[in-house]
Kinemage of the C-alpha trace (Angstrom):
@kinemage 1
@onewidth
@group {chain A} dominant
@subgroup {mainchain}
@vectorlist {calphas} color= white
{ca unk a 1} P 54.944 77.425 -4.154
{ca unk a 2} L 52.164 78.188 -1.968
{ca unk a 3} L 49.466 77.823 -4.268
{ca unk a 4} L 51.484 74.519 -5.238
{ca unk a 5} L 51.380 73.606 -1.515
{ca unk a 6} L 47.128 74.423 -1.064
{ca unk a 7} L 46.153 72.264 -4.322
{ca unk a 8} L 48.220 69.345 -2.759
{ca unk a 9} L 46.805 69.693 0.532
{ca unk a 10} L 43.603 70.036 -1.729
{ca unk a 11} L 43.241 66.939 -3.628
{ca unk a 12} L 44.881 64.822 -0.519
{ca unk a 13} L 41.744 65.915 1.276
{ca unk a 14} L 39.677 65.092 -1.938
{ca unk a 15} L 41.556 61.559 -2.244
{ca unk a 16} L 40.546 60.958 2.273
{ca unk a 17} L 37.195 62.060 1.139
{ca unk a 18} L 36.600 59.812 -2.073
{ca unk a 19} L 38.231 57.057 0.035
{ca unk a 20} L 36.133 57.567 3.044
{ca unk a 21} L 32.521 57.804 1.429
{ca unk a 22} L 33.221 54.945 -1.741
{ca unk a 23} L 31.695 51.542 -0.727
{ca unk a 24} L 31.430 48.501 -2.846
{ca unk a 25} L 28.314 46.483 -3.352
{ca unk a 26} L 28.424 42.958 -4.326
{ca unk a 27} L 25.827 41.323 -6.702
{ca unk a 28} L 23.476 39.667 -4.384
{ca unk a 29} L 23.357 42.609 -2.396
{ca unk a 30} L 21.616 45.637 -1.879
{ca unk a 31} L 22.531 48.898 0.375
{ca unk a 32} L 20.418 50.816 2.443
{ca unk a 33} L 21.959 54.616 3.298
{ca unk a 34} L 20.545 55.917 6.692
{ca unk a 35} L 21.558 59.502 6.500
{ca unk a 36} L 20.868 60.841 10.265
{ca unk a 37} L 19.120 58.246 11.391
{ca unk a 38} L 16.356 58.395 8.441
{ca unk a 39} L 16.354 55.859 5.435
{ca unk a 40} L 16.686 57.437 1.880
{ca unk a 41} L 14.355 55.328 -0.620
{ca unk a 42} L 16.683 55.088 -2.938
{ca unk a 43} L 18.197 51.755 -2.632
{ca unk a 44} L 21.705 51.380 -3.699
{ca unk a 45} L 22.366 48.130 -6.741
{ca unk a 46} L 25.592 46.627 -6.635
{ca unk a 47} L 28.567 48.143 -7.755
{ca unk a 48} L 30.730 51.123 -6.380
{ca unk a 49} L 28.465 53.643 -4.413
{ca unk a 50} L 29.421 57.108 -2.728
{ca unk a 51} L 28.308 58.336 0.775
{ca unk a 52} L 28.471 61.156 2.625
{ca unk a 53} L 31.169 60.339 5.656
{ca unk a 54} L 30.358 61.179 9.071
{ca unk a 55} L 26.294 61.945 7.573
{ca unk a 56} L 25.361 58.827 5.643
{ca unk a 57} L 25.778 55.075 7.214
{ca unk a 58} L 25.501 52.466 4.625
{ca unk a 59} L 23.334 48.804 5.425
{ca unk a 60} L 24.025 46.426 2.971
{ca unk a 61} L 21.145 43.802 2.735
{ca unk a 62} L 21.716 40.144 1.550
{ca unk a 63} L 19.366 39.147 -0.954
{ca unk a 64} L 19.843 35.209 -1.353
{ca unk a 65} L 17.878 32.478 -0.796
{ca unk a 66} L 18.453 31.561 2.895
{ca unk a 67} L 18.009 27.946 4.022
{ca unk a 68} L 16.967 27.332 7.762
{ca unk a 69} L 16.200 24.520 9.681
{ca unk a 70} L 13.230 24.358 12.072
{ca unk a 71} L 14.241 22.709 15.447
{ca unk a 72} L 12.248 19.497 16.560
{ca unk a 73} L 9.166 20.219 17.312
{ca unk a 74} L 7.201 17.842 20.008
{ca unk a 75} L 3.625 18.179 19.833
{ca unk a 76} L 0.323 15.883 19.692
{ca unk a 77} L -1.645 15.228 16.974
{ca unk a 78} L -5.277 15.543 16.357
{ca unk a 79} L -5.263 11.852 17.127
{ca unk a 80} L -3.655 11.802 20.258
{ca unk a 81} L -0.056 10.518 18.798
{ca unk a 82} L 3.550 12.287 20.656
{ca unk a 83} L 5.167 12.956 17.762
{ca unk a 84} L 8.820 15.172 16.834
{ca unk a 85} L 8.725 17.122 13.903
{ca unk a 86} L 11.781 19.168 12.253
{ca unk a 87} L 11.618 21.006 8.779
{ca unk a 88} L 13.442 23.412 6.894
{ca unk a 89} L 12.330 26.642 5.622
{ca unk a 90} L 13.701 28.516 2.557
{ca unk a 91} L 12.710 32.664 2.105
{ca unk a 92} L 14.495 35.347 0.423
{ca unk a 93} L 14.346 38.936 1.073
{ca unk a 94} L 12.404 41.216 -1.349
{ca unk a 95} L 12.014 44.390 0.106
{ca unk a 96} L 15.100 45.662 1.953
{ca unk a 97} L 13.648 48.286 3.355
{ca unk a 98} L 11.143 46.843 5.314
{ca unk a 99} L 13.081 43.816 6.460
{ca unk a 100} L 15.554 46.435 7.821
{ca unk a 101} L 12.581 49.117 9.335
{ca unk a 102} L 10.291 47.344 10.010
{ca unk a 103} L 11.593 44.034 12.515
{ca unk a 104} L 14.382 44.187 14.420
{ca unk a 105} L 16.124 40.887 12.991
{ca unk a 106} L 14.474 39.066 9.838
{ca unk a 107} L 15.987 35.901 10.796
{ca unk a 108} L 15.217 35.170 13.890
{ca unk a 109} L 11.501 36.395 13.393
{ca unk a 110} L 11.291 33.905 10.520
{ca unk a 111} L 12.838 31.204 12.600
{ca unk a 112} L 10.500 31.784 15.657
{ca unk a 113} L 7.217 32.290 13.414
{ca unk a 114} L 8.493 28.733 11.610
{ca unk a 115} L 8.460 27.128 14.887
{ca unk a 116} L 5.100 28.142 16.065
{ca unk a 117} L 3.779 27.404 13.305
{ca unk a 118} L 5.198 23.736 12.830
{ca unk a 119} L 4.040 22.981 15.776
{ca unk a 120} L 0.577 24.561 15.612
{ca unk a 121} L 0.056 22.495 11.920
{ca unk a 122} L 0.899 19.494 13.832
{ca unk a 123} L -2.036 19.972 16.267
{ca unk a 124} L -4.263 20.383 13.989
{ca unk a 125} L -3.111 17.464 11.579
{ca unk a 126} L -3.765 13.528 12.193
{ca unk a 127} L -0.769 11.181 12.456
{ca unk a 128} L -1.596 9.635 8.559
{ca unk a 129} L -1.743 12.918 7.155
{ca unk a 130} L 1.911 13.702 8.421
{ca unk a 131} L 3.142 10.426 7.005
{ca unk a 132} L 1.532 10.587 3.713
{ca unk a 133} L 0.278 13.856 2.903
{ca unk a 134} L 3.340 15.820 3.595
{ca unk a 135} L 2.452 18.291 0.332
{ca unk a 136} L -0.310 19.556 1.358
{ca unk a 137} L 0.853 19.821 4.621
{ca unk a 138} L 3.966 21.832 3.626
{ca unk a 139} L 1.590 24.153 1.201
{ca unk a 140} L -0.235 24.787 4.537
{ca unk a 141} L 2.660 25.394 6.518
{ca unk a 142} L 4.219 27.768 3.821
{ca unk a 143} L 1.152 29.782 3.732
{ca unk a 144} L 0.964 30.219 7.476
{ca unk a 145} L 4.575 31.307 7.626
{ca unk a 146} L 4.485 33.431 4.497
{ca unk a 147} L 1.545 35.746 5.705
{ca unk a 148} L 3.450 37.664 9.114
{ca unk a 149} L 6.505 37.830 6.832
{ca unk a 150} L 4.972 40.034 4.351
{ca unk a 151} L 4.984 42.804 6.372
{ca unk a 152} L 8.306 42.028 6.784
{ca unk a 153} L 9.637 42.313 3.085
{ca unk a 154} L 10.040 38.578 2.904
{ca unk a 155} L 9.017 36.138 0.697
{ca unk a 156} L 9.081 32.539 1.977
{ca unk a 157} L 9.506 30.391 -0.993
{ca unk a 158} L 9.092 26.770 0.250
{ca unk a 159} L 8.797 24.787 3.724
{ca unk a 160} L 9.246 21.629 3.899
{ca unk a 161} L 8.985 18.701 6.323
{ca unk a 162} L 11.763 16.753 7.068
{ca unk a 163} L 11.534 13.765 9.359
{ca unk a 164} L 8.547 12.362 11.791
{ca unk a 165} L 9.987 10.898 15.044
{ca unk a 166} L 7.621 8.432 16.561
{ca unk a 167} L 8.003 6.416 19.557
{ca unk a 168} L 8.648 2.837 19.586
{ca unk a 169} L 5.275 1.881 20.755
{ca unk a 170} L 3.612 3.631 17.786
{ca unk a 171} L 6.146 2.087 15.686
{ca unk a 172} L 5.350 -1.119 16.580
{ca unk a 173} L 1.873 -1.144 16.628
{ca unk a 174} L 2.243 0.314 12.874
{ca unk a 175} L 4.163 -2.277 11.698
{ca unk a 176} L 1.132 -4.954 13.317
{ca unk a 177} L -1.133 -2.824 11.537
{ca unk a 178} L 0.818 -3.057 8.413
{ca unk a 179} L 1.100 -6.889 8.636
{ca unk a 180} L -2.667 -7.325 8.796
{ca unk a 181} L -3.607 -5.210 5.894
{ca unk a 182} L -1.048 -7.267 3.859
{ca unk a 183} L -2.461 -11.011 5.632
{ca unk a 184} L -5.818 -9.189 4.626
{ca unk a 185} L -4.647 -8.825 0.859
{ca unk a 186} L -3.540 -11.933 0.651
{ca unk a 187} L -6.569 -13.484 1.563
{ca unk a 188} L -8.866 -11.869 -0.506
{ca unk a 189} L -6.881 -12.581 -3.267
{ca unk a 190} L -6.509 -15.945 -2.798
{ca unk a 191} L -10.620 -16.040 -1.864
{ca unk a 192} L -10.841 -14.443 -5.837
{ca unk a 193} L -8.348 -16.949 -7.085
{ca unk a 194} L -10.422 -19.575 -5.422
{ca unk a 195} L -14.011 -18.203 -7.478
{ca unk a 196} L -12.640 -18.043 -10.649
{ca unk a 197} L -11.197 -21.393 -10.388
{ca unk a 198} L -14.271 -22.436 -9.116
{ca unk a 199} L -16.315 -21.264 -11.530
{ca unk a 200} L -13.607 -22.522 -14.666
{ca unk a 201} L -14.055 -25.826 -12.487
{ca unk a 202} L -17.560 -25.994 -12.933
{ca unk a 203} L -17.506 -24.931 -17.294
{ca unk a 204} L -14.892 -28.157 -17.483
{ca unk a 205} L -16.938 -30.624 -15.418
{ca unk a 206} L -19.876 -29.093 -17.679
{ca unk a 207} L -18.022 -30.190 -20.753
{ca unk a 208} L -16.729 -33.567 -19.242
{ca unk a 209} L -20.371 -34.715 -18.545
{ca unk a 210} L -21.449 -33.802 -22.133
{ca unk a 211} L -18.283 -35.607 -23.433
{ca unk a 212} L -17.239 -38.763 -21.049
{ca unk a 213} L -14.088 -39.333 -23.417
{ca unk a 214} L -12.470 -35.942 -22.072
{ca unk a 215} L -12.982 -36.903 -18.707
{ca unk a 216} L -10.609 -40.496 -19.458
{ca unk a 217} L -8.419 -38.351 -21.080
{ca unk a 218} L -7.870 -36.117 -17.929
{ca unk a 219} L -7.720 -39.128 -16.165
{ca unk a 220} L -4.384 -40.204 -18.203
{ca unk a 221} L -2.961 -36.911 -18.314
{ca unk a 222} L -3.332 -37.183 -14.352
{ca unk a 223} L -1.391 -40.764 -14.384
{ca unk a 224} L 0.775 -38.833 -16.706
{ca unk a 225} L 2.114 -36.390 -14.501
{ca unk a 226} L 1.833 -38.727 -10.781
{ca unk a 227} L 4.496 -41.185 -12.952
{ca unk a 228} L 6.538 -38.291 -13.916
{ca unk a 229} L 7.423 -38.245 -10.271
{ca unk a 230} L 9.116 -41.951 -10.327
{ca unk a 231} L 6.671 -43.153 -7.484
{ca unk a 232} L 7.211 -46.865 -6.760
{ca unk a 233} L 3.278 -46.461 -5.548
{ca unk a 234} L 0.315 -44.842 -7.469
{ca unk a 235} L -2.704 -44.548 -5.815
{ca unk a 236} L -5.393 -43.472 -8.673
{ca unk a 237} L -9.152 -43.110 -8.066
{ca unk a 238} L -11.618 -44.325 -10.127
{ca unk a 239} L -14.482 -42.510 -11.148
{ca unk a 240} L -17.856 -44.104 -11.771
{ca unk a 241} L -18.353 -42.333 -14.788
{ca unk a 242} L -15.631 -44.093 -16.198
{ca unk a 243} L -17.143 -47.262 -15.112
{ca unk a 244} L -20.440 -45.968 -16.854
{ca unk a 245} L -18.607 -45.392 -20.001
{ca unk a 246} L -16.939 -48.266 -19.745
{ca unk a 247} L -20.303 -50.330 -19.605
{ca unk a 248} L -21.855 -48.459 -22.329
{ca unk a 249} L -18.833 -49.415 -24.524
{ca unk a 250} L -19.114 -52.846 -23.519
{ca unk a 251} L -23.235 -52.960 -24.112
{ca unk a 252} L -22.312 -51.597 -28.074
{ca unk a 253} L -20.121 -54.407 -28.184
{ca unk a 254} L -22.345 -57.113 -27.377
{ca unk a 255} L -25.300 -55.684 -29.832
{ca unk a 256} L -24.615 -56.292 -33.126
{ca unk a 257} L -26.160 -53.102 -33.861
{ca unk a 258} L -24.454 -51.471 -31.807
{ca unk a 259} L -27.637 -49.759 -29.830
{ca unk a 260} L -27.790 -50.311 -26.397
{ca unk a 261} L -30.559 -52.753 -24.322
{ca unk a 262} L -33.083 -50.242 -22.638
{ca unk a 263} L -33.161 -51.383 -19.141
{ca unk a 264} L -36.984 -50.761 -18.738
{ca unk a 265} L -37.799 -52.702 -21.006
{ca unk a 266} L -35.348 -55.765 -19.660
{ca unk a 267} L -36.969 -55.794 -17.058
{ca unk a 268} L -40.344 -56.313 -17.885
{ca unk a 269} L -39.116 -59.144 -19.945
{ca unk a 270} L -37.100 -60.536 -16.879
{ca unk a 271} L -40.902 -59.900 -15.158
{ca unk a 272} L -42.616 -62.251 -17.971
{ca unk a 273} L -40.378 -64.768 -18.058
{ca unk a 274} L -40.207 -65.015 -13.849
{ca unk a 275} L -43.341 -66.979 -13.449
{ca unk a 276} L -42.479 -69.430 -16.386
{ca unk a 277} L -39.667 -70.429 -14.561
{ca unk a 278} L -41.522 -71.385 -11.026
{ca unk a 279} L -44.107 -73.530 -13.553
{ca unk a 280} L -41.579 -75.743 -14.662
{ca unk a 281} L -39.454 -76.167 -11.579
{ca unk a 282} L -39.830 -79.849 -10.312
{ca unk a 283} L -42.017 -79.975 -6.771
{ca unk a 284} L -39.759 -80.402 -3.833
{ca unk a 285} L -41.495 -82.714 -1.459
{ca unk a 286} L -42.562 -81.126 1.511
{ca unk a 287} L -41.414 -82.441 5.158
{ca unk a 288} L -44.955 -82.342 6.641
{ca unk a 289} L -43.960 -85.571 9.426
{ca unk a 290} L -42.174 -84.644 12.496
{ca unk a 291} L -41.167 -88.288 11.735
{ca unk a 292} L -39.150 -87.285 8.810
{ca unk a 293} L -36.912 -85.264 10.848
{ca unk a 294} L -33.513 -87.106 11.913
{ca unk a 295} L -33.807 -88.816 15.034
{ca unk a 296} L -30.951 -87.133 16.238
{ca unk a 297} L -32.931 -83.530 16.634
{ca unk a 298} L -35.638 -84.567 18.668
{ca unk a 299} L -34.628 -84.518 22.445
{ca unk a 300} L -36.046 -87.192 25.455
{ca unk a 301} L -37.046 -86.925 28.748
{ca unk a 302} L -36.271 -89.285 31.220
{ca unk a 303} L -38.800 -91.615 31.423
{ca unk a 304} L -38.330 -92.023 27.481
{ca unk a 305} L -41.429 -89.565 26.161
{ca unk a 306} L -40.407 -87.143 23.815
{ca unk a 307} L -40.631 -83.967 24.376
């Protein structure tokens, strides 16, 4: 019965002890055992582990991806711009030993180092390059986080910025500065539209000299389209090279050929013929008598003498 009695006692003291020392890890975790007061290298994986109780104390060490926001940051830019910045910063743990040993708290070293750094990358950054070029920015930012926590046993796997708070003065004057580069736009491309219709202008009046017939038929198309409108008034222009073609038509009418008079030589015959005509106009007397001229023009004086 005794020896009953001490194997009892035995393996109740066994069970405390087994009970006392087992810890469980989970998956994304890894324990650290501190046995008096100095880390063992051997890092425990997950599962169930044993320690000593009362000698070894057990750190377990998360080994996820943690996601932290970086506060607003105010700062000025390299262009003299007040600007807020927040962003978020994602970093895992890779070495547990040294993010245990080696700072005091990982995440609040991360989150303080994040800050200064935020706001030293917006110092040294202009206001476009924090509205546009936010990747390179963030590759910047990561790399100036990344290289303190190193020493830390963690690995910062992306930053990234998340909003740019400007004040409404800058906003404004953006959005003026947006407007003109738009009214500039527009006008150049209207200027361009402008040239190349110039310049297709210029080929069709090139081709309605060489051809007068096109130009007539423009002109109907024209009168074509102003009637399409139901106007009870159409006021049409007339050009003179219509009129031009017009005579020329008329000229090949009047020649039975069909050639057209050259006007030099008209003239010369109009020239010829001038003096022929002068020859055999009858003489007009010529009113060489004062006396000829009606009594009624010639003004008296008093005494009767004309004067």
């Amino acid at each position: 019965m005794i020896v009953l009695d001490v194997l009892m006692a035995a393996l109740g003291l066994g069970a405390v002890w087994a009970a006392a020392s087992a810890r469980v890890i989970k998956q994304y975790e890894r324990g650290l055992v501190f046995r008096f007061g100095r880390v063992l290298e051997t890092v425990r994986g997950p599962g169930l582990t044993l320690i000593a109780p009362g000698v070894d104390r057990l750190r377990k060490v998360n080994m996820q991806i943690v996601t932290m926001p970086i506060p607003a940051q105010d700062g000025i830019t390299r262009d003299n711009v007040t600007v807020k910045v927040d962003a978020v910063v994602y970093f895992n743990v890779v070495d547990p030993v040294r993010a245990v040993v080696n700072v005091q708290d990982y995440l609040f070293a991360v989150s303080q180092v994040a800050q200064t750094s935020l706001r030293s990358m917006i110092g040294k950054s202009e206001l476009d390059d924090l509205l546009s070029n936010r990747e390179r920015l963030n590759q910047g930012l990561e790399v100036m986080i990344d290289s303190p926590a190193l020493d830390w046993g963690i690995h910062i796997d992306r930053v990234e910025i998340k909003d740019v708070a400007l004040p409404d003065s800058m906003k404004r004057s953006m959005s003026r500065q947006a407007e003109a580069e738009r009214e500039r736009r527009a006008r150049v491309i209207t200027a361009d539209g402008e040239l190349q219709a110039s310049h297709k202008l210029a080929a069709a009046a090139a081709t309605m000299a060489d051809t007068p017939t096109a130009l007539q038929l423009r002109l109907l198309e024209t009168v074509v389209e102003v009637a399409a409108e139901k106007n009870s008034t159409l006021v049409l222009p007339f050009p003179v090279e219509l009129l031009r073609f017009l005579e020329k038509s008329a000229n090949a009418g009047a020649d039975p050929k069909g050639a057209i008079p050259d006007r030099p030589a008209a003239a010369e015959k109009s020239a010829a013929e001038a003096p022929r005509a002068v020859e055999s106009a009858p003489e007009r007397p010529l009113l060489r008598d004062i006396g000829t001229i009606a009594p009624a023009e010639v003004s008296r004086t008093p005494n009767g003498q004309p004067s």
